[in-house]
C-alpha positions in Angstrom: -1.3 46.7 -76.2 -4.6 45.5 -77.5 -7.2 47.5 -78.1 -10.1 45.5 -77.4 -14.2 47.0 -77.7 -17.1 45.6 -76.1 -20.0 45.9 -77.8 -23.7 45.5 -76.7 -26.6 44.7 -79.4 -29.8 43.1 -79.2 -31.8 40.4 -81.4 -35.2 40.7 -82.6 -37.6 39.3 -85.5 -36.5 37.1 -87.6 -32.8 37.5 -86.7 -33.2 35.8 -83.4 -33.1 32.1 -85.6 -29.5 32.8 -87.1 -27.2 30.5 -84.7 -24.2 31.8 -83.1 -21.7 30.9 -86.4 -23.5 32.6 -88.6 -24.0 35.4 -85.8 -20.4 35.7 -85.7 -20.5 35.7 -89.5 -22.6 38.7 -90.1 -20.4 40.8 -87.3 -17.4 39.9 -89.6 -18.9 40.9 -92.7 -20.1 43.8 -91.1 -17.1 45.3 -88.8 -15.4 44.7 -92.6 -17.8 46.6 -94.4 -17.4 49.3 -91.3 -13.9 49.5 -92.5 -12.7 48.9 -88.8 -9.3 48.1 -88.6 -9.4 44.6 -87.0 -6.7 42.4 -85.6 -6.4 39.1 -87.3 -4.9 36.0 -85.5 -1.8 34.7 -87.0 -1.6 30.7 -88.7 -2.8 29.6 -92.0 -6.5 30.9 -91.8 -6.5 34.4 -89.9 -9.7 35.3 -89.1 -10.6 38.4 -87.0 -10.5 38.5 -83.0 -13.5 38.3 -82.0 -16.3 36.7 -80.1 -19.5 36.5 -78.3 -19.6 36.1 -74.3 -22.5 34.6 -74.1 -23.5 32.3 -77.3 -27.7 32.8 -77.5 -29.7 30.0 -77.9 -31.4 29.7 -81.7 -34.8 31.1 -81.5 -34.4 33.2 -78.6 -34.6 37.3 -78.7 -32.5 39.3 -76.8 -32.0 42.7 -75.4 -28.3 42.3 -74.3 -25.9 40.3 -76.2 -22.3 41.6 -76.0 -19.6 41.1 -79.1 -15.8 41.4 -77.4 -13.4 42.5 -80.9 -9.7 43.7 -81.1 -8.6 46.4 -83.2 -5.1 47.2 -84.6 -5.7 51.0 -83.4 -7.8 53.0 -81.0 -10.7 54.2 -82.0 -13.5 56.4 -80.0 -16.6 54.0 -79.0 -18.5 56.8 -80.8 -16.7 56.9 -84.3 -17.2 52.8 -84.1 -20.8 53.3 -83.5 -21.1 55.5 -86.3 -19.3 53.3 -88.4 -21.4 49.9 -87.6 -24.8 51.2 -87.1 -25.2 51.3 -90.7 -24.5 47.8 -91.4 -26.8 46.0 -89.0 -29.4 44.5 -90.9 -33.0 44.4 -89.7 -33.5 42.7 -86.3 -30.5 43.6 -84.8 -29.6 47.4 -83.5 -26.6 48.2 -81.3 -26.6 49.7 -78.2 -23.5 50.8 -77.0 -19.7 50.8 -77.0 -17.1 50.8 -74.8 -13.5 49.9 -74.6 -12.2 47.4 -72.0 -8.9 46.4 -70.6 -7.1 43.3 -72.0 -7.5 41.4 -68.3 -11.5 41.9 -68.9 -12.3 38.7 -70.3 -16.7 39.4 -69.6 -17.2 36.2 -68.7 -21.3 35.8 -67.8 -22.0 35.0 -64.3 -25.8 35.1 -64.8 -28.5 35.4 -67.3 -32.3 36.4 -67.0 -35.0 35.7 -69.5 -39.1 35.8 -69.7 -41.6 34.4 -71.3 -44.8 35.7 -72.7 -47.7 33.8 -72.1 -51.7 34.1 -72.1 -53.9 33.5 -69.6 -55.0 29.9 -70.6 -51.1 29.0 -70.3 -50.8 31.1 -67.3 -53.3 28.0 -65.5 -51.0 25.9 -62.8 -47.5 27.7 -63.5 -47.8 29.0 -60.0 -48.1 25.4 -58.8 -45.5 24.0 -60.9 -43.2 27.1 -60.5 -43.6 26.8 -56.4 -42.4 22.8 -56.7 -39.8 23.6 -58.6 -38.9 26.4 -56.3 -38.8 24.0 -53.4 -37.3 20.7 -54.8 -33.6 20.2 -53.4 -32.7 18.5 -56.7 -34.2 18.5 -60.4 -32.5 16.1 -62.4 -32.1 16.7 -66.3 -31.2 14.6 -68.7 -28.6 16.3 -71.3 -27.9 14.8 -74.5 -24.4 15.8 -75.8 -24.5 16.3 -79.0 -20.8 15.6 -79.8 -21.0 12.2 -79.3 -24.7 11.0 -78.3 -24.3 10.6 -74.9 -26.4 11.1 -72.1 -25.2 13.7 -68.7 -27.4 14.1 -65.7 -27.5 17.5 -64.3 -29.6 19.3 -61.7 -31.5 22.0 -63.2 -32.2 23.2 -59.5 -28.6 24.6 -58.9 -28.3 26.8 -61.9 -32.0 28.3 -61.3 -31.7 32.2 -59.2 -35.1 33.1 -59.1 -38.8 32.5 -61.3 -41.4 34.7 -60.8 -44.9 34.9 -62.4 -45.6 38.1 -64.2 -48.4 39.9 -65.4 -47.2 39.3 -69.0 -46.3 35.3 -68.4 -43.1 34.4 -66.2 -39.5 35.2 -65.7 -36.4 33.5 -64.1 -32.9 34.1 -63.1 -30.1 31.5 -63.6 -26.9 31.4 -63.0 -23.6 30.8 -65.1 -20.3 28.8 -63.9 -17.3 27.5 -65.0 -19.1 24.1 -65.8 -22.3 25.8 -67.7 -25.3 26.7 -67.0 -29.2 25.1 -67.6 -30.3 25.4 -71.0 -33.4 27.7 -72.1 -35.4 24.5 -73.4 -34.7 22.7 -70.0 -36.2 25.6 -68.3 -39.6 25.2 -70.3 -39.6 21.9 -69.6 -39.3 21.7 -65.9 -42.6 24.6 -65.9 -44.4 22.4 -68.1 -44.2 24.4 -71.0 -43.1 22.5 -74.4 -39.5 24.0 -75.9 -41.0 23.2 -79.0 -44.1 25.8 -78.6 -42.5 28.1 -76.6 -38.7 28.7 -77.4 -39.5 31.2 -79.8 -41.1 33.6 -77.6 -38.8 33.8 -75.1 -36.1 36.7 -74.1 -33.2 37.4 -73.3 -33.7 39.9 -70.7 -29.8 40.5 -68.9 -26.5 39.2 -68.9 -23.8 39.8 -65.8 -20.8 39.6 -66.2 -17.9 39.1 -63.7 -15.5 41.9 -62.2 
């Protein structure tokens, strides 16, 4: 039987620009420095089971990211908590544990985020938001980084919700099987350039399927 921990942090400050290898870096280092017992996988180069549902975009905060690790033994979500706390650095803070069955694979099934924004780039985001809204189709351009080429998707399908806000505007999207819109491709369809904006947006929520 594997014991198997879910583990809920979010991302702030500085932290938020660390990509997702170095991400799952410093939870290694850190579950190791924890002294948790962790299961290793087996072949030349064991390294320890565990991963990240959901991998967060570089420059993006987040108030729910969720870590999936296995441990050798049982341990009580509190004494793990106790345990790791003190080896988060600054920017990142954990908020909760809990164990979950080995058929629970928390796999997303949708994602909300917001954006911050002042009043001067508040002007014509209702417009652009309501087009977008209503457009049957928005085709993206995607380029893949693996091998340079190009894949048309439409950004309309993946998009839930987007609603203006007193503090700037938030949307829901969703996540399948074959992805989901990026962050940056978001920001683009409103208007708003990836580039200036990326870093002030947030991960708000994460679902996960049953």
């Amino acid at each position: 039987m594997r014991n198997r921990l879910a583990i809920r942090f979010a991302v702030e400050a500085d932290l938020r620009f660390i990509s997702h290898h170095d991400s799952l870096r410093l939870f290694e280092r850190a579950l190791a420095r924890a002294g948790l017992p962790l299961r290793y996988s087996e072949g030349f180069n064991p390294r320890p089971r565990l991963s990240l549902s959901l991998p967060r975009p570089v420059g993006v905060a987040s108030s729910d990211e969720l870590l999936v690790v296995e441990l050798t033994e049982p341990l009580p979500p509190s004494v793990v908590m106790e345990r790791l706390s003190p080896q988060m650095p600054a920017g990142l803070s954990l908020l909760g544990v809990e164990p979950i069955a080995e058929s629970d694979r928390r796999l997303p099934s949708e994602a909300s985020y917001s954006l911050t924004l002042d009043a001067s780039q508040r002007e014509g985001l209702d417009g652009r938001v309501a087009e977008l809204l209503a457009a049957e189709c928005v085709p993206v351009t995607r380029i893949m980084h693996q091998d340079s080429k190009q894949k048309s998707i439409d950004l309309r399908a993946y998009i839930l919700s987007i609603e203006l806000t007193d503090e700037g505007v938030r949307w829901r999207q969703t996540i399948t099987g074959t992805g989901t819109v990026r962050v940056n491709e978001v920001l683009e369809a409103l208007g708003l350039s990836a580039r200036a904006h990326l870093h002030r947006v947030r991960r708000e929520q994460v679902c996960y399927q049953a």
